[in-house]
KEKE-3310 file (N, C-alpha, C; in steps of 0.2 Angstrom, whole numbers, plus 5000, padded with zeros to 4 digits):
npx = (4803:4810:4825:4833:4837:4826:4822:4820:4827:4839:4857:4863:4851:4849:4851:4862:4863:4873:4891:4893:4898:4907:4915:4920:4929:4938:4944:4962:4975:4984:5002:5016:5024:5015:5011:5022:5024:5012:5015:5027:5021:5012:5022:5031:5020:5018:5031:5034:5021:5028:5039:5033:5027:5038:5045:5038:5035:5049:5050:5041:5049:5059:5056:5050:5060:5067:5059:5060:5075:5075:5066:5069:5083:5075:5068:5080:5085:5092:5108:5120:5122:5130:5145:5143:5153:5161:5151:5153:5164)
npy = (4969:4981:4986:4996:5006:5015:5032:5036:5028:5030:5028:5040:5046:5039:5041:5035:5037:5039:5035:5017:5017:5006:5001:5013:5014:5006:5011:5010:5019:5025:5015:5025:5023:5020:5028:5029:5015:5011:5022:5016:5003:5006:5012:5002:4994:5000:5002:4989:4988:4997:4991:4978:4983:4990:4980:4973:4982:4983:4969:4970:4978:4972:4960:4969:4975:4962:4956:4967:4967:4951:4954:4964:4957:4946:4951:4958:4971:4973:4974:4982:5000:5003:5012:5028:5030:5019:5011:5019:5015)
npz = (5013:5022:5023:5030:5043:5053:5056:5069:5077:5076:5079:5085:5092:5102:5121:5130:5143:5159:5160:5170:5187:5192:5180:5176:5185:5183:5174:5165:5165:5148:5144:5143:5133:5123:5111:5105:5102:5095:5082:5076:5075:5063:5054:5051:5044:5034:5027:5025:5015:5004:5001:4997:4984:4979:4973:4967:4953:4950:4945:4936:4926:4923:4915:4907:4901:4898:4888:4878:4876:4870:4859:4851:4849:4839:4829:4820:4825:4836:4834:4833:4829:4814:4810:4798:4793:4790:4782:4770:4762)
capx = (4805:4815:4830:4838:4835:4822:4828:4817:4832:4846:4862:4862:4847:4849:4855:4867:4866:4880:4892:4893:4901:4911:4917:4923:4936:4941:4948:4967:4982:4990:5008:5020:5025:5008:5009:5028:5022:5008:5018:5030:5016:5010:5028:5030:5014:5021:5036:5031:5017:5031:5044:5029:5027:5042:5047:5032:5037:5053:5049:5039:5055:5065:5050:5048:5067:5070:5056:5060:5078:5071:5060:5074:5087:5074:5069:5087:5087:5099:5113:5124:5123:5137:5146:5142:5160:5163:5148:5153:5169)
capy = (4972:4988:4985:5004:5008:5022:5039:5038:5023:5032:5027:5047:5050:5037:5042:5031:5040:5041:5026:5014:5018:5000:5001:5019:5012:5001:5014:5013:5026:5021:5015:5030:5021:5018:5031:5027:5008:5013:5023:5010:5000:5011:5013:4994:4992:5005:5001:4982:4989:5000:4986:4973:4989:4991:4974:4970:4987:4982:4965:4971:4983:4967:4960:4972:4974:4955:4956:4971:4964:4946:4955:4968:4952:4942:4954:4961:4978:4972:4972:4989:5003:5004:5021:5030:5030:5011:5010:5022:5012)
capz = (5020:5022:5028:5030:5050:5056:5058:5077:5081:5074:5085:5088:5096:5110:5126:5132:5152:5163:5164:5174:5191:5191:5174:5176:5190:5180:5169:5166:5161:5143:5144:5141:5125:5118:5105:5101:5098:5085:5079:5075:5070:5059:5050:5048:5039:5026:5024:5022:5007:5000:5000:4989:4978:4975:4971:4958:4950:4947:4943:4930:4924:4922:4912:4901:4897:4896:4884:4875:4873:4864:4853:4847:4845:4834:4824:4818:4827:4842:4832:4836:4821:4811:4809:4792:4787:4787:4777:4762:4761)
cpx = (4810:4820:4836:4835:4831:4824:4825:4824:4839:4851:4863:4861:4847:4854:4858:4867:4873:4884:4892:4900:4910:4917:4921:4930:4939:4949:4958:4971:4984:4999:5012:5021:5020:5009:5015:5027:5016:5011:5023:5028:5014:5017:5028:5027:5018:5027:5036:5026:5023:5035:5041:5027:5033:5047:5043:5035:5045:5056:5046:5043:5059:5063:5049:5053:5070:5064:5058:5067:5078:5068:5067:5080:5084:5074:5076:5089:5090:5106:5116:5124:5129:5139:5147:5149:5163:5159:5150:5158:5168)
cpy = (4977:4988:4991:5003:5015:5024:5037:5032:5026:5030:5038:5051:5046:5040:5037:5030:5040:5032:5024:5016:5014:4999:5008:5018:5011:5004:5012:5020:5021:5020:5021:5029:5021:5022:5030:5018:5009:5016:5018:5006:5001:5010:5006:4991:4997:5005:4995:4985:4992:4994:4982:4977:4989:4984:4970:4976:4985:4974:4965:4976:4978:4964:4961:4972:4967:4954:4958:4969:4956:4950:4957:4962:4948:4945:4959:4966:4976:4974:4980:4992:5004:5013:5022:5030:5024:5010:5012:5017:5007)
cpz = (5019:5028:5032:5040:5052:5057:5065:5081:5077:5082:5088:5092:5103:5114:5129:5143:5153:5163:5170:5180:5189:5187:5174:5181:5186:5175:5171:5164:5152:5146:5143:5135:5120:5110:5101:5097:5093:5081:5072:5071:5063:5052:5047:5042:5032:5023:5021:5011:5003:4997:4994:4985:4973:4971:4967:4953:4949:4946:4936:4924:4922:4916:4906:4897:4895:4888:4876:4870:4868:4859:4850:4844:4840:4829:4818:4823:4834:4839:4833:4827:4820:4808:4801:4787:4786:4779:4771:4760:4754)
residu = (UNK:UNK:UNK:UNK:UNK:UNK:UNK:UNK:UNK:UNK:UNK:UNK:UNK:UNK:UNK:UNK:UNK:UNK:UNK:UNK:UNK:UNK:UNK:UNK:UNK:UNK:UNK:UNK:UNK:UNK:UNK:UNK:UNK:UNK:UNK:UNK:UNK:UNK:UNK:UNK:UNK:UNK:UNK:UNK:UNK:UNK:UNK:UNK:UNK:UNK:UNK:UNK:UNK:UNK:UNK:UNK:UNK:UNK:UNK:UNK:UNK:UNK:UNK:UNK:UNK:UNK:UNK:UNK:UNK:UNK:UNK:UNK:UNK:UNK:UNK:UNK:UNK:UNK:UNK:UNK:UNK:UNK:UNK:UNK:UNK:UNK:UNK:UNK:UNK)
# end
Protein backbone atom coordinates (compact mmCIF):
# COMPACT_ATOMS: atom_id res chain seq x y z
CA UNK A 1 0.00 0.00 0.00
CA UNK A 2 1.38 3.45 -0.88
CA UNK A 3 1.17 5.57 1.66
CA UNK A 4 2.60 9.14 0.06
CA UNK A 5 -0.77 11.12 -0.92
CA UNK A 6 -1.91 11.78 -4.87
CA UNK A 7 -0.68 14.81 -6.38
CA UNK A 8 -4.91 15.23 -7.70
CA UNK A 9 -5.57 15.61 -3.53
CA UNK A 10 -2.74 17.74 -2.89
CA UNK A 11 -3.90 20.29 0.13
CA UNK A 12 -3.11 22.96 -2.80
CA UNK A 13 -5.32 22.13 -5.27
CA UNK A 14 -8.56 22.20 -3.10
CA UNK A 15 -10.67 25.04 -3.07
CA UNK A 16 -11.70 25.64 0.24
CA UNK A 17 -14.77 28.58 -1.14
CA UNK A 18 -15.67 31.48 0.71
CA UNK A 19 -15.85 31.35 4.51
CA UNK A 20 -18.55 30.81 6.31
CA UNK A 21 -20.58 33.90 6.87
CA UNK A 22 -21.16 33.02 10.82
CA UNK A 23 -17.75 32.31 11.69
CA UNK A 24 -16.45 35.48 9.94
CA UNK A 25 -18.60 37.51 12.60
CA UNK A 26 -17.09 35.83 14.84
CA UNK A 27 -13.87 37.26 14.14
CA UNK A 28 -12.11 39.32 16.86
CA UNK A 29 -9.29 42.21 17.06
CA UNK A 30 -5.88 41.01 18.96
CA UNK A 31 -5.40 42.61 22.33
CA UNK A 32 -3.01 45.68 21.98
CA UNK A 33 -0.50 43.72 23.81
CA UNK A 34 -0.59 40.59 21.86
CA UNK A 35 2.70 41.08 20.22
CA UNK A 36 4.44 42.52 23.49
CA UNK A 37 3.24 39.06 25.26
CA UNK A 38 4.81 36.73 22.61
CA UNK A 39 7.36 38.58 22.59
CA UNK A 40 8.03 38.28 26.15
CA UNK A 41 7.24 34.86 25.65
CA UNK A 42 9.58 34.37 23.21
CA UNK A 43 12.39 36.00 25.44
CA UNK A 44 11.70 33.71 28.47
CA UNK A 45 12.07 30.70 26.41
CA UNK A 46 15.65 31.86 25.60
CA UNK A 47 16.78 33.10 28.23
CA UNK A 48 15.60 29.83 30.17
CA UNK A 49 17.74 27.69 27.25
CA UNK A 50 20.66 30.11 27.65
CA UNK A 51 20.62 29.90 31.44
CA UNK A 52 20.68 25.42 31.29
CA UNK A 53 23.46 26.13 28.57
CA UNK A 54 25.18 28.07 30.46
CA UNK A 55 25.15 26.05 33.52
CA UNK A 56 26.10 22.52 32.12
CA UNK A 57 29.06 24.47 30.28
CA UNK A 58 30.32 25.65 33.32
CA UNK A 59 29.54 22.65 35.14
CA UNK A 60 31.70 20.86 32.82
CA UNK A 61 34.55 23.77 33.40
CA UNK A 62 34.47 22.92 37.04
CA UNK A 63 34.75 19.20 36.10
CA UNK A 64 37.31 19.37 34.03
CA UNK A 65 39.43 21.62 36.36
CA UNK A 66 38.71 19.63 39.47
CA UNK A 67 39.94 16.74 37.32
CA UNK A 68 42.81 18.34 35.82
CA UNK A 69 43.85 19.43 39.38
CA UNK A 70 43.72 15.71 40.93
CA UNK A 71 45.52 14.26 38.01
CA UNK A 72 48.39 17.02 38.28
CA UNK A 73 48.58 16.67 42.29
CA UNK A 74 48.97 12.65 41.91
CA UNK A 75 51.20 12.60 39.57
CA UNK A 76 53.92 15.13 41.06
CA UNK A 77 53.49 18.02 38.50
CA UNK A 78 51.21 20.29 41.03
CA UNK A 79 53.99 21.08 43.02
CA UNK A 80 55.11 24.97 42.18
CA UNK A 81 58.53 25.16 39.95
CA UNK A 82 61.28 26.04 41.84
CA UNK A 83 63.55 29.18 40.71
CA UNK A 84 66.87 28.13 38.92
CA UNK A 85 68.89 29.90 41.53
CA UNK A 86 67.81 27.88 44.45
CA UNK A 87 68.47 25.02 42.64
CA UNK A 88 72.18 25.62 41.53
CA UNK A 89 72.94 26.28 45.21
Amino acid sequence: MNDTPNDRNAPDDIDAGEPIQELRDLEEEPRGDLLGRVVRGIERRVFAADAIDFSWFGLGEFLRELWNTLAGSLSGDGSPPNNKEESDR
